[in-house]
C-alpha positions in Angstrom: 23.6 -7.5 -9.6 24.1 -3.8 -10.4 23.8 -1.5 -7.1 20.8 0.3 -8.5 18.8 -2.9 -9.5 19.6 -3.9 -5.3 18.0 -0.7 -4.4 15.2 -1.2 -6.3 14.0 -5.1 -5.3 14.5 -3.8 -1.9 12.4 -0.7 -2.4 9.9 -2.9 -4.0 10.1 -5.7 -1.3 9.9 -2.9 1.9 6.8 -1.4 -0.3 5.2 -4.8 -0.8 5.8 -5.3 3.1 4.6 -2.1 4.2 2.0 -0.8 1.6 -1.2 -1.6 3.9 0.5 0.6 6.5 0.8 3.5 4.0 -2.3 3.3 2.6 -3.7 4.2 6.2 -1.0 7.0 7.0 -3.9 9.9 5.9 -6.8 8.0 7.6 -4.0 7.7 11.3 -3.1 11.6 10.2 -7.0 12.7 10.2 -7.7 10.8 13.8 -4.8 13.0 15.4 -5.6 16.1 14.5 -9.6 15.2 15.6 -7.9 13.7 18.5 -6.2 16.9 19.1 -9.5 19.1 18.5 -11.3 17.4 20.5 -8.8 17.7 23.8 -8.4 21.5 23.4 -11.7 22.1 23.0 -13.2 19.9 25.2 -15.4 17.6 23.7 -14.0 14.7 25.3 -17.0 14.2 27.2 -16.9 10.3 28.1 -15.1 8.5 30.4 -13.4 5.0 29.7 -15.7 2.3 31.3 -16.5 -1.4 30.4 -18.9 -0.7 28.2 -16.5 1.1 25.5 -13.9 -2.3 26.2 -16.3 -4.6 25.0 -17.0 -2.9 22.2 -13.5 -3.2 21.0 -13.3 -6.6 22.2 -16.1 -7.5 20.0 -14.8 -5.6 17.1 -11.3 -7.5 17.9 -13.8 -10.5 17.6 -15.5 -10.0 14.2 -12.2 -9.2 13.1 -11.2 -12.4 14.1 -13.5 -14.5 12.3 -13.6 -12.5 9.0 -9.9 -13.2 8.6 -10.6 -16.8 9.4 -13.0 -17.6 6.8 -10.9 -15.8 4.0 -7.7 -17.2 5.0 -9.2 -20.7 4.5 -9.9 -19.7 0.9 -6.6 -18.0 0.4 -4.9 -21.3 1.9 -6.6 -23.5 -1.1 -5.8 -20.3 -3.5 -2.1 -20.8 -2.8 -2.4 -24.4 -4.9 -4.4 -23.4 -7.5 -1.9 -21.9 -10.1 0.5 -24.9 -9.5 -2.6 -27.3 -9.8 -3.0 -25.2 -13.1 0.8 -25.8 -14.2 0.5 -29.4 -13.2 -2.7 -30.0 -15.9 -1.4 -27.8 -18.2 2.1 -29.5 -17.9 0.9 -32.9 -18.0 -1.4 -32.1 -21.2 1.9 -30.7 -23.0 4.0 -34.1 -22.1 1.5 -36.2 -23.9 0.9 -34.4 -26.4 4.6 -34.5 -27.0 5.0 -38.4 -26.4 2.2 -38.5 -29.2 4.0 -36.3 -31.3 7.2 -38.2 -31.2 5.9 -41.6 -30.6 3.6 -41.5 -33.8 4.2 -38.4 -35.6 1.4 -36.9 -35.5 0.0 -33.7 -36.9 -2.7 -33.3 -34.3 -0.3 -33.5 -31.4 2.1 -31.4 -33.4 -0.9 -28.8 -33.3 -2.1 -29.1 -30.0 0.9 -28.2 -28.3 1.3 -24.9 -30.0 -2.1 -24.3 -29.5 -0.9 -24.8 -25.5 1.4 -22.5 -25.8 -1.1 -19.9 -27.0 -3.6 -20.7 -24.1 -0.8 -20.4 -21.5 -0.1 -17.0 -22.4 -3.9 -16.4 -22.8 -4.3 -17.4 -19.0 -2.1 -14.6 -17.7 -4.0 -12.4 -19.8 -7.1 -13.8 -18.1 -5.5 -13.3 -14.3 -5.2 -9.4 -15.3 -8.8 -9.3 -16.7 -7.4 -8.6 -20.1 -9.3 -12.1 -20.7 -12.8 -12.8 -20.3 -13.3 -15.8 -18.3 -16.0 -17.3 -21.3 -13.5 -16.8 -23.7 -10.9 -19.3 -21.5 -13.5 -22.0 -21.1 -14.3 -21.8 -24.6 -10.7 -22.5 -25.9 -10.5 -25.3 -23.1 -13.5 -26.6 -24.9 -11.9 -26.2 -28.2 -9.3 -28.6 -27.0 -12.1 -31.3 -28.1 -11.2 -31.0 -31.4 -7.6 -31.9 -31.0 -8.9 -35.4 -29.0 -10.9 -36.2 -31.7 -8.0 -35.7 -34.3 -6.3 -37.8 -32.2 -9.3 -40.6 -32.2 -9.3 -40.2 -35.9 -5.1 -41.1 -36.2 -5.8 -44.0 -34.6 -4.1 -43.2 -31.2 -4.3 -45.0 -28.4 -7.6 -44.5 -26.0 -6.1 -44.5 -22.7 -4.1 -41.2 -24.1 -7.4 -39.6 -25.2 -9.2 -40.5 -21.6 -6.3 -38.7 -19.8 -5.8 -35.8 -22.0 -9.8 -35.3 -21.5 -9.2 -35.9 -17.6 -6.3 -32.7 -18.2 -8.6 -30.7 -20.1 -11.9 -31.4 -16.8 -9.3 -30.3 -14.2 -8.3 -27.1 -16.3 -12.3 -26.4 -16.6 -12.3 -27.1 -12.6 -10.0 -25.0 -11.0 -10.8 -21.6 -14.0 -14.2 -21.8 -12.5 -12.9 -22.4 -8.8 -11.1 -19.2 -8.8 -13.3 -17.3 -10.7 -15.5 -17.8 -7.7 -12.9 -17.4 -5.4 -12.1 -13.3 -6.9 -15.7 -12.5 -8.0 -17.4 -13.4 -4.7 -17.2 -11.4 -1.7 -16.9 -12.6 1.7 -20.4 -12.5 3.6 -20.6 -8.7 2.7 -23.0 -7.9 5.9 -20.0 -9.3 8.0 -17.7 -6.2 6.7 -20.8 -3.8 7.3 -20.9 -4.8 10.9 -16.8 -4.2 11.3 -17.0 -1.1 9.3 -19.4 0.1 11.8 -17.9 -0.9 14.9 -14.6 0.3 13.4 -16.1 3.8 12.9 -17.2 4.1 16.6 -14.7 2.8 18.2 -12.7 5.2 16.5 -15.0 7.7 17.2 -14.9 6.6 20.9 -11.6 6.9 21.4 -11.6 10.7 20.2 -14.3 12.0 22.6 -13.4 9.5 25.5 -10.8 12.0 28.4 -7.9 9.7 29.2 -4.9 11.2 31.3 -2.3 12.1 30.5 -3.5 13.0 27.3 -0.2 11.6 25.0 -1.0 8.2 26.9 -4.6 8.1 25.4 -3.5 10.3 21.8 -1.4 7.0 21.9 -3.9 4.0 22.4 -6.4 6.0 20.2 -3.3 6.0 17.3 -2.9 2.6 18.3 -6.0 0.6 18.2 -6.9 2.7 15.2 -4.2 2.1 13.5 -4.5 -2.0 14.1 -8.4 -2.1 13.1 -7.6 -0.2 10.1 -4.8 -2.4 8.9 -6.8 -6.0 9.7 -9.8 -4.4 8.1 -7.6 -3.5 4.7 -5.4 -6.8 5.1 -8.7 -8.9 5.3 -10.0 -7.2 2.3 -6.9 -7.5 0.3 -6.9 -11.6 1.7 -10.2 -11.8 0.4 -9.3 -11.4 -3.3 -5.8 -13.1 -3.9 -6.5 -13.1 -7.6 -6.6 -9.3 -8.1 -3.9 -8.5 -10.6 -5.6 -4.9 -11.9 -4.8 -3.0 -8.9 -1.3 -4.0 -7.6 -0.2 -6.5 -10.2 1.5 -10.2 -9.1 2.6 -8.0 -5.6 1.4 -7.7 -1.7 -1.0 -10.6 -0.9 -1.7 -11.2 -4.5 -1.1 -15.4 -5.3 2.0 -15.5 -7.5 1.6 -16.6 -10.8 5.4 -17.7 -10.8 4.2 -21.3 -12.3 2.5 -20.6 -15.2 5.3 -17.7 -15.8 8.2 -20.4 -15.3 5.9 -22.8 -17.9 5.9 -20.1 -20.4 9.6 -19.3 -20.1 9.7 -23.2 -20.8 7.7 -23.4 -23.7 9.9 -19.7 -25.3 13.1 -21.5 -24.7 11.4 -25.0 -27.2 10.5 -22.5 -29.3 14.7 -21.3 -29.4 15.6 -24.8 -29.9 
């Protein structure tokens, strides 16, 4: 590996690590300057009390169960594109016992009309696919079972090609779900909220020295912000558009190594 091609994957990998942290630089930037205005101008007109704790502890809270609930989805969103591979996989090895067992057209068909739907299923995970236009081609996989009825092959090959084609249909819908619904939308109100004045807290709120409290207000703003954005980010694991297969996104490195498969057959 060429120096330059080093640099760059580790770029890309420091970047992938750290890109939540960047993206709230200007946001950490704009509460110490406010931070500053507000200490030499003296508008720091509270004083730290229990009160002004809880509220953080109960933001700490609410950020606590949002990330939770989406990490549960993200957990089963981890499977899915290997689930995908599996069906998609085990549809493409029948077909090809089929083809070579009893020569048949249909089968001969079906897996180049595989290799088509493969690549049309990355195109769907960038939105470059409508998600109708994938269960319709799943559906048109019906026509290659009952070419296969009509050659006379065998029924329990049908039944588990159709059982292939139901778990396909399954998991597009499951995470269609899972990246066009939101999680419990009034939860993120409430954090945004309590986000907002606890950052506003900290800026009128007189702690000495004043670099001691410039640094918890950096600090615990800085933290909110980032679980806020990273919860966010969690929530969708199938958003391609914005940072491609990078970050938090679930790598599509299955169906990519099945397509790789299927250009090297085509070589042969």
């Amino acid at each position: 590996m060429k120096a330059n091609e080093i640099v760059l994957k580790s770029t890309k990998n420091i970047w992938r690590k750290w890109s939540i942290a960047f993206k709230i630089m200007p946001l950490i930037i704009l509460v110490a300057i406010l931070k500053f205005i507000s200490h030499s101008f003296g508008f720091e007109i509270m004083e730290l009390n229990a009160l002004f704790t809880s509220l953080v502890a109960g933001t700490i809270f609410l950020i606590g169960f949002l990330i939770s609930g989406v990490l549960s989805d993200y957990k089963e969103s981890e499977k899915l594109p290997s689930q995908l591979t599996a069906s998609l996989k085990t549809l493409f090895d029948d077909s090809y016992t089929i083809l070579k067992g009893k020569n048949s057209e249909t089968a001969d068909k079906f897996i180049e009309f595989q290799k088509t739907f493969t690549h049309s299923l990355i195109d769907w995970f960038h939105k470059k696919e409508r998600t109708k236009s994938i269960l319709d081609k799943i559906s048109m996989m019906n026509d290659f079972l009952i070419g296969f009825d009509k050659e006379g092959i065998q029924a329990n090959y049908i039944i588990k090609l159709k059982n292939e084609q139901n778990n396909l249909r399954q998991i597009v819908l499951r995470i269609d779900t899972i990246r066009d619904t939101e999680f419990i939308g009034s939860a993120y109100a409430i954090v945004e909220a309590m986000g907002f004045l606890t950052g506003l807290g900290l800026i009128i709120i007189k702690i000495e020295p004043f670099y001691a409290a410039l640094f918890i207000t950096l600090l615990v703003t800085f933290l909110i912000s980032y679980m806020f954005l990273l919860i966010k980010d969690l929530d969708n694991p199938f958003d391609y558009t914005t940072n491609g297969e990078r970050g938090t996104e679930i790598s599509l490195k299955p169906i990519r190594d099945l397509i790789a498969e299927y250009d090297g057959l085509n070589k042969k």
